[in-house]
N, C-alpha and C positions, 0 to 999 in steps of 0.2 A: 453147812449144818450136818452134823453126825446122823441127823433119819434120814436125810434125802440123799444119800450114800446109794447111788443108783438108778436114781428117778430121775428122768426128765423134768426141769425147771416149768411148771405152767405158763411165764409170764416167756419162756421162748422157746414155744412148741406153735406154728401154725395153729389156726383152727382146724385145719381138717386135724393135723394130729393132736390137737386136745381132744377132740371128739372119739378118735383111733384108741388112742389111751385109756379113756373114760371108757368108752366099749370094752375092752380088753379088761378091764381092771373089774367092771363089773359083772361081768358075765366066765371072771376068773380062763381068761383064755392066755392060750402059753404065745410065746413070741415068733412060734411057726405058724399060727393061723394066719391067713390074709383078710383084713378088713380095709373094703373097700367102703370111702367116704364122697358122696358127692353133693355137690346142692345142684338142685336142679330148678327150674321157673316151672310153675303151673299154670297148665292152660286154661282150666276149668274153672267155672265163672264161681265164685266166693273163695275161694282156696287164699290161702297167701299166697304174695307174689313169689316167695324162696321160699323151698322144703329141702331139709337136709336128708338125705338115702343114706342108709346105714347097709352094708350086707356082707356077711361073714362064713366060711367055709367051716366046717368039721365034719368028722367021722359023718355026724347025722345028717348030713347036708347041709345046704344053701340056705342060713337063718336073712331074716331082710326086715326091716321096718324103715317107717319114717315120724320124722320129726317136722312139725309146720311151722315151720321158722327158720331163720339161715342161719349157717354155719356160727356166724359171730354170736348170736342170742341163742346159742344151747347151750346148758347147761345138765350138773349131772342128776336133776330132779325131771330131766326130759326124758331117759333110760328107761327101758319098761323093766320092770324087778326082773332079780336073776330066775326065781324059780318060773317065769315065765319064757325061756330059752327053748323048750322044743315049742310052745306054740309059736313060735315066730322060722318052721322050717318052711320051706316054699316046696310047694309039690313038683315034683320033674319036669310034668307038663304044662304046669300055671306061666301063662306069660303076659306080662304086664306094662312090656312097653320099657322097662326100665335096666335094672341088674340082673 
């Protein structure tokens, strides 16, 4: 198709890089940022058992969220809005155990 002239196919992109993508695209990031995508298991008692870690590099630093659900079940209504991109910086010192 003449608009996906570029795009990565959804239906053969991994989930981690549908998710890569979907970060990328909403938070309009160029193709030199590095977005690291992991799922990880939670140990803490009511959590779901998979939360997918999103965490992304720029100029401003180290942005980081999660998402409570795995990889396969995100979707791009799981995204926190673009104008929300600096509250999601991690402070230098914050450490969490994770990215």
């Amino acid at each position: 198709m003449p608009g996906n002239i570029g795009k990565p196919d959804p239906l053969s992109l991994s989930h981690a890089d549908r998710v890569r993508e979907a970060v990328r695209a909403n938070f309009e990031l160029g193709t030199d940022i590095v977005i690291m995508v992991s799922e990880v298991e939670c140990q803490a008692p009511g959590c779901p058992p998979l939360e997918t870690v999103v965490a992304f590099w720029t100029d401003e630093g180290r942005h980081h969220f999660k998402v409570f659900k795995p990889m396969s079940g995100f979707d791009d209504n799981d995204l926190p809005w673009k104008w929300l991109r600096r509250s999601l910086i991690v402070p230098e010192n914050y450490v969490d155990g994770c990215c």
